[in-house]
Each structure stands twice: as structure tokens, then as C-alpha cells.
N, C-alpha and C positions, 0 to 999 in steps of 0.2 A: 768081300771088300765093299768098301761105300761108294765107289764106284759103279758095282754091276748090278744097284739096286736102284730106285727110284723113289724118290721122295715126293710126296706132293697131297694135295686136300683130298678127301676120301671124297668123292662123289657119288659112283656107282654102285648098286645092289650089292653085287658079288662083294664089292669092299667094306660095305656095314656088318655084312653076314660076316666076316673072317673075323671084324672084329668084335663085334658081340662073342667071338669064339676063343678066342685071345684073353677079352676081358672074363670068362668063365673059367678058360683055361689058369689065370693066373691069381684071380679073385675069389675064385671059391676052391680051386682045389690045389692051387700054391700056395695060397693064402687064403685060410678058411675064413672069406667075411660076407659070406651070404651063402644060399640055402643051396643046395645040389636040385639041379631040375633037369628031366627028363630029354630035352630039346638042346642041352649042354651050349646055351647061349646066356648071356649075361648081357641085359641091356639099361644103361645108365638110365637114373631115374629123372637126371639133367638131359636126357640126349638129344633130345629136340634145340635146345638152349647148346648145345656142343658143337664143338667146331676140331674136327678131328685131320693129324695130320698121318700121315702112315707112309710103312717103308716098304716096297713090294720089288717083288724081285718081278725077271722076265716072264716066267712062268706063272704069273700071277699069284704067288704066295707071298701071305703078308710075314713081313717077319718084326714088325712095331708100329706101336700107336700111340699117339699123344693127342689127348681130349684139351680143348681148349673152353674157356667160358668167362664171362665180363657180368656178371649179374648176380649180387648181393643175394643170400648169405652164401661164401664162401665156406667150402668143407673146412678149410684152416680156422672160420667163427668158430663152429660148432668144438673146435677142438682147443684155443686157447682165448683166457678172456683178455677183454680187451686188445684185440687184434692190431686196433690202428695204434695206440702207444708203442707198438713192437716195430715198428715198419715206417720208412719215411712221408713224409704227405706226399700225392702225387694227384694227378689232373683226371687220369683216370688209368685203370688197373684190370688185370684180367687173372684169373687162378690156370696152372696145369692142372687140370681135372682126374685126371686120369694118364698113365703114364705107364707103356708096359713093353720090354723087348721079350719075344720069344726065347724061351730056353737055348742055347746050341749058339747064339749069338751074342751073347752080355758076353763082346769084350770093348765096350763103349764106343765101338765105330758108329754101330747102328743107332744109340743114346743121341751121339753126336748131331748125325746126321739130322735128326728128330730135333733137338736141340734148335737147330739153324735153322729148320721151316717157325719155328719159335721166332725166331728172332726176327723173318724175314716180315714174321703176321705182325709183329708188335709195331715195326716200321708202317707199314703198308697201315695199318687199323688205327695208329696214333696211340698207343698204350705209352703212357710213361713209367710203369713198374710192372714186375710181373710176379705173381707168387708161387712156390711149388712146394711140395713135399715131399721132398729131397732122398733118395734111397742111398741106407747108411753107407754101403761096401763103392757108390759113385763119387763121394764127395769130394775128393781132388777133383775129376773131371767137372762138377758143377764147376765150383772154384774157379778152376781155369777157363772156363767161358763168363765169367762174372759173378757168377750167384754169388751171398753173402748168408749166412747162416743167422737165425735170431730165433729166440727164446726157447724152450726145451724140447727133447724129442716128444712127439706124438705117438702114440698107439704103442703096441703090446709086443714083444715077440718077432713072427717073421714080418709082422706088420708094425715095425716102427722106423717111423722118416723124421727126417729134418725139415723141420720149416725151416724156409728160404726164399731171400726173394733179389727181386735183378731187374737194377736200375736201367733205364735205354741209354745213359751217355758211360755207363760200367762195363756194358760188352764186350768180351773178347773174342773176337773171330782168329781162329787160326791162319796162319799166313797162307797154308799149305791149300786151301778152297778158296782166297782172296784172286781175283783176277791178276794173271802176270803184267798188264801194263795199266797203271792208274793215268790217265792222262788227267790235264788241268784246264779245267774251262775258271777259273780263280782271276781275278782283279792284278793276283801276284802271289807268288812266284807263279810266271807264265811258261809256257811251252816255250824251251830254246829247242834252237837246231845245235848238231852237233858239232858244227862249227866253231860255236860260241863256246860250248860247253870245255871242248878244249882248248881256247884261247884264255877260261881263266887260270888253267891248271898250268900254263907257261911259267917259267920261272921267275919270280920277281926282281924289277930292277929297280935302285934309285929313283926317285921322283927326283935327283937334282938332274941326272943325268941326259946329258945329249938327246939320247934318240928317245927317250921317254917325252922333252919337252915338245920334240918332233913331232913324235907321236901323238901328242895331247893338242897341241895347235890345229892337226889335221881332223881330230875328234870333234873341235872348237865349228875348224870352219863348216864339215859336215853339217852339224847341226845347225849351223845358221843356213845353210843351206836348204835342209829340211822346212825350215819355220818361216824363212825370208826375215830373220831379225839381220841385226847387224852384228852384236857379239854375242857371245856366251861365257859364261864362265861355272866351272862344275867344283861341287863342295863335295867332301866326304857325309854322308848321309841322305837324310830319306826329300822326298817332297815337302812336307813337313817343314824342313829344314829351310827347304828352295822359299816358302811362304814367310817364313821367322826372317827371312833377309829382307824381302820385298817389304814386309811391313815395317820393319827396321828403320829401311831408306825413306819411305814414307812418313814415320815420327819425325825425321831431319826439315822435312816441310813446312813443320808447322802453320799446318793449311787443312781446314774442313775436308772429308769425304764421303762417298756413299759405296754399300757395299749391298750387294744383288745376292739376296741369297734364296733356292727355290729347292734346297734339300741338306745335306748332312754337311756336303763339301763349302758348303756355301755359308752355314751357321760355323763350320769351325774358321772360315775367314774370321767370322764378325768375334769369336774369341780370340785368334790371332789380334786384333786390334785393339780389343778389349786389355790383355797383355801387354800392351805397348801405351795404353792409357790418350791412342789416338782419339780425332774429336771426328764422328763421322754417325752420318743417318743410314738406316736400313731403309732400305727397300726388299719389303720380303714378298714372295709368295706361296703356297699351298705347295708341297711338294708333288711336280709331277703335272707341274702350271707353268706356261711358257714366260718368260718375261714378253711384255708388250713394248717395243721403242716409244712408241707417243705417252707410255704412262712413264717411264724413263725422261722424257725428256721433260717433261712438266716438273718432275722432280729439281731436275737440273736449272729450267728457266726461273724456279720461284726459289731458287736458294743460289744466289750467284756465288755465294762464300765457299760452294762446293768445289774444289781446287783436284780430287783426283776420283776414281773410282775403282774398285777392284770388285772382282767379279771369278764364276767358274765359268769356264765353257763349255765341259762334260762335266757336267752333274753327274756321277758316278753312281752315287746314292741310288737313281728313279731311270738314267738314263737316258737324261735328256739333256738336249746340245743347246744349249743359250746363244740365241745371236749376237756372232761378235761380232760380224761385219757391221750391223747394222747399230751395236754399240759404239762403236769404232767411230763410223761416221756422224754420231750425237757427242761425243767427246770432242772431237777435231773442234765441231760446230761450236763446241761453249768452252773450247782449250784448258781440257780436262784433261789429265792425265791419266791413260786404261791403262792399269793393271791385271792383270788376268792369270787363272791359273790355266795351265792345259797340262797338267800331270797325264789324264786321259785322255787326251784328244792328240798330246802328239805321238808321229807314226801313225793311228788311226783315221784321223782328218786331215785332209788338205789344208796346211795352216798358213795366212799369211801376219804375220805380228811385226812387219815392217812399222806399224803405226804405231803402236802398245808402248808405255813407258819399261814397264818389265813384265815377265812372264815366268812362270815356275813349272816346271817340269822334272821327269825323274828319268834313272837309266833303264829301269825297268819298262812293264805295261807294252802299248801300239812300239816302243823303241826295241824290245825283244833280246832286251840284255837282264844281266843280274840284278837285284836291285841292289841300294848305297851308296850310289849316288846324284846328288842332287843335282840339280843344272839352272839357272839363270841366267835366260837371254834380257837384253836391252841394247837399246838405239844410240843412247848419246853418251857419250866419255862422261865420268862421273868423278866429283870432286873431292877433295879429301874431306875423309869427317872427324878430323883432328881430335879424335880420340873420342869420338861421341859415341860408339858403336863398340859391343864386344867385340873381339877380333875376329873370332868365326862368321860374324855375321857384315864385317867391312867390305863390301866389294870392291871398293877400290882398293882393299889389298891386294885384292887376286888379280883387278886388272893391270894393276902399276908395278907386279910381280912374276909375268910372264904364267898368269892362274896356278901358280904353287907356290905360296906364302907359307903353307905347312903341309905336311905330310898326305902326301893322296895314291892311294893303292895301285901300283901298276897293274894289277891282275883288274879290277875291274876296269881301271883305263883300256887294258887290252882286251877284255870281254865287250867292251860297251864299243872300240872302232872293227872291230871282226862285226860285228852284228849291224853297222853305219857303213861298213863295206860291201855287203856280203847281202843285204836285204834291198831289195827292189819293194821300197816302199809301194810307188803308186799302183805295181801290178798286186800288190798286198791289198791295198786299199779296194780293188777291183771285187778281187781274190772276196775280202770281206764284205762285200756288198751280195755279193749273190748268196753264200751262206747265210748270210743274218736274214736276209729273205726267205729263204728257207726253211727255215729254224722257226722262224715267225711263223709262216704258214702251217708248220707242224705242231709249233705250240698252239695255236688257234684251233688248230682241229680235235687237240685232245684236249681242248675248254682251259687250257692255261694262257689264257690271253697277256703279253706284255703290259706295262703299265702305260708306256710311251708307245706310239704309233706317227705313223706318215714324219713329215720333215723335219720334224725337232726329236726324229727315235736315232738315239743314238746306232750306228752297227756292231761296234764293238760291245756292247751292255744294253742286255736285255734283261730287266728288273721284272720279276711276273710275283704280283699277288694272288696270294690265294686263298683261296674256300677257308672260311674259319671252319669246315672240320678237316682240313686236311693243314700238318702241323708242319710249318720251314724245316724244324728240328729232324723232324722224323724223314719226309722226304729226303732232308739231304744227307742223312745216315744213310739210306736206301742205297743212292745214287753213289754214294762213297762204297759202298759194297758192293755196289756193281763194277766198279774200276773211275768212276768220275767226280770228281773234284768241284763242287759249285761253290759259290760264297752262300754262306748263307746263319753264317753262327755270330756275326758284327751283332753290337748290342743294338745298333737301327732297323737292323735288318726283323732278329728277331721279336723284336716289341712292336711290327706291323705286321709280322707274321711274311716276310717275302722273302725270294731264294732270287738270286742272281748266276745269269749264265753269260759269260766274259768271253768275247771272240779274241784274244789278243797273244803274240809270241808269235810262235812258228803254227800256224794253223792248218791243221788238213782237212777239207770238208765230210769224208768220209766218216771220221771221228764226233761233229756234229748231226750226221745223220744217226750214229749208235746212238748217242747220249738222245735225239729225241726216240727213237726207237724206246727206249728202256723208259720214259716217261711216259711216254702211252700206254706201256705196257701195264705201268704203274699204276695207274690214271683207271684204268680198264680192269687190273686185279683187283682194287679197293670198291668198286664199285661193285665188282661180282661178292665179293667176300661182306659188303654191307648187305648186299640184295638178302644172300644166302642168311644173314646173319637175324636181316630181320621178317625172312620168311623161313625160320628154320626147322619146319616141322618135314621130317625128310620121306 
């Protein structure tokens, strides 16, 4: 059973010897393709350049080996022309070399097995394609872990395989080896408790009805309670949504603004505005760059036409915390109106938005509910916009409506006040300060240093660049195999090459201790496996 065997890189004497023994055993005299010699060993003419994986039992018997190798010409050149017309472009690639189960055992458990230390090295090394020569009577089993078959069989007889090859995002790992609990260190959908989880599955009622509107008022005032605004009113949909409204109200001004952007969340403001065809200056900086208040304010002093501002506060993107406070009280100073998103920052920061003209936020993220819906607080009763606004995006419908003007899901209404019940935000906030500490000090130690540090590092989002040879893609396949969920496939993400780890939902520290555990590990096998790779004369 693939159980009571051991999978892992051949290191030691006794395990080259078995296999030299294997490869004789199966290559010359299962398959006559080299000479009969006296020592009944067979050793690759690659094998210095090999990277071999093997399936050994307790008793130290090997019972499979799989030869690995990243270095032009490929056995599959010598055998089809024009190799790369057959095969998709990729960044970089490696061949199965060599690939062999002992007699007594080909009923593809052990294939398998072998298969997955494949997969684990293609992650771990950064390989984007991998090629094999595919044995005829396995090819369902290829198949079903991803391989794809391309251009004709090769070789003669008991020696003829399938070229095949196998994309990194084609994978199929069975469920059956997958870890039983995937938890989410993800932006979103976050860790609920189970609390929550059964308040959506409650049955649905009326959005006209009584204890629904009840119920929604107490939602209303939690939350302003949460943030220190004065109202709130929740839409059906994303944050997203909470921003299309705010800048909505904002078009009704017809008054200059500025818009603070220092990463992804901040440049889709400035198309949120751009869409609305507002009149409004950037203020930008370098992502992962604090804004400065005195260069803020100068902005502000030499354009008095500037009438409001809208800004992020958790830059989610880099994971860094924009000062509101300190915005807040440059606004007051030149009776500017702050706008602000805090989609990340509320439940995660101690927010106060008593000053802010509005704010955008969602039910998801630091609030530890489902996502879908959206939420806008603000300060001051707001006036009709006599039809100037779509109607999803009128607030004063919702406010001059008891906030249900049209249809809004009681399952998440009731998911979103179990979780505003039921969460001790500020021991949460605690709770996150000392993990994200921690986490930091472990990422530092295994050289994945965050991007953000000291008092504008977010705790909930820890954004970590890395090594251009270590790939976001592949780590975070890795990590996903291992049972953990990181962001890291966003098209921003990808094109700087970084992976995000999100403190946020029902958080247990323990859980952030595995996930850095398994990155170290990571961190520490790719290093051994380059060492070896490029000292590989064994």
C-alpha cells in the first residue's frame, strides 16, 4: 500500500546502489536497451545531472525510481523533431528521465506515489512544464493526474512510450492525499466560526418583514458602532459596489478632488472616478510608500478648488495602513471632504470615521462574515438626488427607506449580525497583533521578509516579495497542497511576482504557526534541492 512505503530524494549509497539495480533490472533485461554487464548495475549516462525520487519500503527495499533532469538535450530531442512545436512555450521545463516500478508492484499505487514527489519538485524548483515518456498500459492514470499526450509513440516493442507533458496549473492531485482541513489565510472568502456559518443556512424571510427590519436596524447600529460613524446603510453586493456609490455622491458635487493612491486599491479609486467622469488630481506614490501629511497638505494649500478627497486606508495590495488620522485632521483644516475606503481595515483596525464624509466597507474580511454585502457609513442626512443617480447607487434611497428600497438577502443580513454579535472585535484585534508578530518574525527568519514593516505594516496583510527565482505561482500551489490558502494568483500580485498572507475571520494562531512552519520548510527544501542540483555529482 502507498502508505507503508516512503517516498522521498535518493540521497544515500545503499539507495543509488538499488537503483542502478532496478534501472539494469528493467532496462536491460525487461527491456533489452543496453548491454548485459557482469556488476548487473545500470547507471545513467545523465546521472550526475539526475535528480532521482524513490519509493522504499521499511526494510530498506526500493520498490520505484523516477530520474529527474532540467538540462537540454532532452531524451524526447533525440526522439521527435522539432520537440518545441509539439509542446506549449514555458519559462522553464525539466524531462522524467527515467521511470521505473519494480515487478510485483505496477498496480499504479507506487507510479503514483512517485508521480507526487514529481509534482512536489516541479513546485519547490519552479518548473512550469514537465515532459515524460509515458508507459503505454499507464495512461488513464497519467491522464488523471494531468499529463496530456502529444505527437507519436516513440520506440519499438516493450520499449514504446507516449510522449507527454504536464502543465503546473493542469495538476490533478487526488483528494484522497490532499490534507483533510484546507484552512484560509485569503483576503476572502475568510475563516468563519461556526456560528456564522449556521446563521446563513437559517431559513429565509421577507426583507419587508418586521423582525427582518428589526434585525437590520441592529446590524445598522453595530456597525456604526464598530467604526464611530453615524449611519450606515448596506447594499446587496461587493465593496466594489460600497465605492461606485461613494463616488456617485461625489459626481452630485460638482467640485474638484484628490485621490491618494500608493497600490492597486487606490489606482481602482482613481478609475472608480475616471467612470464617473469626476474632475480630480492624483496624488500618487510608489507602491509600498507611506503617504507624507505635509506633502498632502501642500497639495491641498496650492489648489483650494480641491472640495473633497478619497483615499484607502488598508492598502490591501502592499499592506500598508495610510494615515487617516492624520488625513482627517488636513481635511477638517481646509474643509475637505474624506472619503475613505476601509473595506480592510474595518474589524481589523480600531476605526474612528466620525469625521469622514462616507466610507466603504464590506461584510466580509476583519467583519468575519460571508461576503455580498456592501456597507456605507456617513455623518450627515443626505438629500434627495432627484433622480440624478441609478437607483442602486441612491443612498438616500436606502436612508429615506428604512435601508430596504429593494430586495436584500436575509441569510446574509443574518450571517453578517451573528458574526457583529458574537465577535469581540477588540480582543480580535489583540488576538491579531501578536500573531502577525509572529508570523513576521518567522517570515524574516526564513528570508521572506514582508514588504511593509513597523507602524504603517498592516496586521491583518502581510504582502512578501520574493526572490525572482522563487515563483508566487508555484509557492502558492505548494502551500495550497499542503492545506493553505494564500492570495497570490490577482493579476497585481502576479506581475511583481508576491504572495499574500491575510490574518483575517475567525483566526487561530496555531494555524499561523503551521503555515509558517511549511514555508520554511519550503524555503529550506529548495535550497537543499538547488545545492544538490548544482553540485550534482553524487
Amino acid at each position: 500500500m502507498i502508505h507503508q512505503l516512503t517516498y522521498k530524494r535518493a540521497e544515500q549509497p545503499w539507495e543509488f546502489e538499488q537503483i542502478y539495480r532496478l534501472n539494469y533490472e528493467t532496462f536491460v533485461e525487461e527491456i533489452p536497451q543496453h548491454q548485459r554487464s557482469d556488476s548487473r548495475l545500470l547507471i545513467d549516462k545523465f546521472n550526475d545531472e539526475n535528480t532521482y525520487f524513490i519509493a522504499v519500503s521499511q526494510d530498506q527495499a526500493l520498490h520505484g525510481m523516477l530520474a529527474i533532469r532540467d538540462r537540454r538535450p532532452f531524451s524526447l530531442d533525440s526522439k521527435l523533431e522539432n520537440l518545441e512545436a509539439l509542446i506549449p512555450p514555458a519559462k522553464s521545463m525539466c524531462e522524467v528521465r527515467l521511470l521505473s516500478v519494480r515487478q510485483g508492484v505496477r498496480n499504479g499505487v507506487v507510479l503514483m506515489g512517485l508521480l507526487i514527489q514529481l509534482y512536489e519538485y516541479l513546485l519547490v524548483m519552479g518548473y512550469d512544464l514537465v515532459l515524460i515518456s509515458g508507459i503505454l498500459n499507464q495512461q488513464k492514470l497519467y491522464r488523471h493526474i494531468g499529463f496530456i499526450p502529444f505527437g507519436p509513440v516513440v520506440g519499438s516493442g516493450e520499449a514504446s512510450f507516449q510522449p507527454m507533458y504536464l502543465k503546473r496549473e493542469n495538476i490533478q492531485i487526488p483528494g484522497s492525499i490532499l490534507p483533510e482541513e484546507i484552512v484560509s489565510f485569503l483576503p476572502g472568502p475568510v475563516e468563519l466560526p461556526e456560528t456564522v456559518i449556521t446563521a446563513l443556512s437559517r431559513p429565509a424571510v421577507s426583507h419587508r418583514s418586521s423582525g427582518f427590519l428589526k434585525k437590520l436596524e441592529d446590524v445598522k447600529s453595530k456597525l456604526c458602532a464598530l467604526s464611530n460613524a453615524k449611519y450606515a446603510e448596506i447594499l446587496m453586493g461587493s465593496g466594489t459596489l460600497a465605492n461606485d456609490v461613494i463616488t456617485a455622491h461625489l459626481s452630485l458635487l460638482n467640485q474638484k478632488g484628490l485621490i491618494l493612491s500608493n497600490g492597486e486599491f487606490g489606482e481602482r479609486l482613481i478609475d472608480h472616478a475616471k467612470r464617473f467622469s469626476l474632475d480630480f488630481e492624483i496624488c500618487r506614490k510608489d507602491w509600498g510608500d507611506v503617504f507624507e501629511p505635509p506633502a498632502v497638505e501642500r497639495l491641498l494649500k496650492s489648489d483650494p478648488k480641491i472640495r473633497w478627497l478619497f483615499m484607502v486606508h488598508c492598502e490591501s495590495s502592499t499592506g500598508m495602513l495610510n494615515p487617516l488620522t492624520e488625513i482627517q485632521v488636513l481635511c477638517d483644516a481646509y474643509q475637505v471632504k474624506l472619503c475613505v475606503d476601509v473595506i480592510s481595515a474595518l474589524g481589523n483596525v480600531d476605526l474612528d470615521l466620525s469625521g469622514v464624509y462616507m466610507a466603504s466597507a464590506t461584510s466580509s474580511k476583519g467583519i468575519g462574515s460571508y461576503c455580498g454585502l456592501g456597507i456605507v457609513f456617513y455623518n450627515s442626512l443626505l438629500p434627495p438626488t432627484a433622480g440624478r443617480l441609478p437607483r442602486s447607487l441612491d443612498l438616500h434611497k436606502f436612508q429615506s427607506e428604512s435601508g430596504v428600497p429593494y430586495t436584500l438577502s436575509s441569510n446574509l443580513v443574518e450571517a453578517l449580525h451573528t458574526a457583529l454579535t458574537t465577535i469581540d472585535y477588540a480582543k480580535r484585534r489583540q488576538t491579531l497583533s501578536v500573531v502577525s508578530h509572529k508570523l513576521r518574525e518567522d517570515l524574516d527568519a526564513a528570508g521572506l521578509s514582508p514588504l511593509i514593516s513597523g507602524s504603517h505594516a498592516a496586521a491583518a496583510i502581510l504582502t512578501i516579495p520574493l526572490p525572482e527565482a522563487v515563483s508566487g505561482l508555484h509557492l502558492g500551489d505548494y502551500l495550497k497542497y499542503k492545506g493553505f490558502l494564500v492570495s497570490y494568483e490577482s493579476v497585481y500580485l502576479v506581475r511583481r511576482n508576491w504572495i499574500q498572507i491575510c490574518l483575517m475571520g475567525d483566526l487561530k494562531p496555531e494555524r499561523a504557526d503551521a503555515l509558517a512552519e511549511v514555508i520554511r520548510t519550503y524555503v529550506q527544501l529548495r535550497a537543499t534541492l538547488v545545492f544538490v542540483k548544482e553540485n550534482s555529482a553524487v
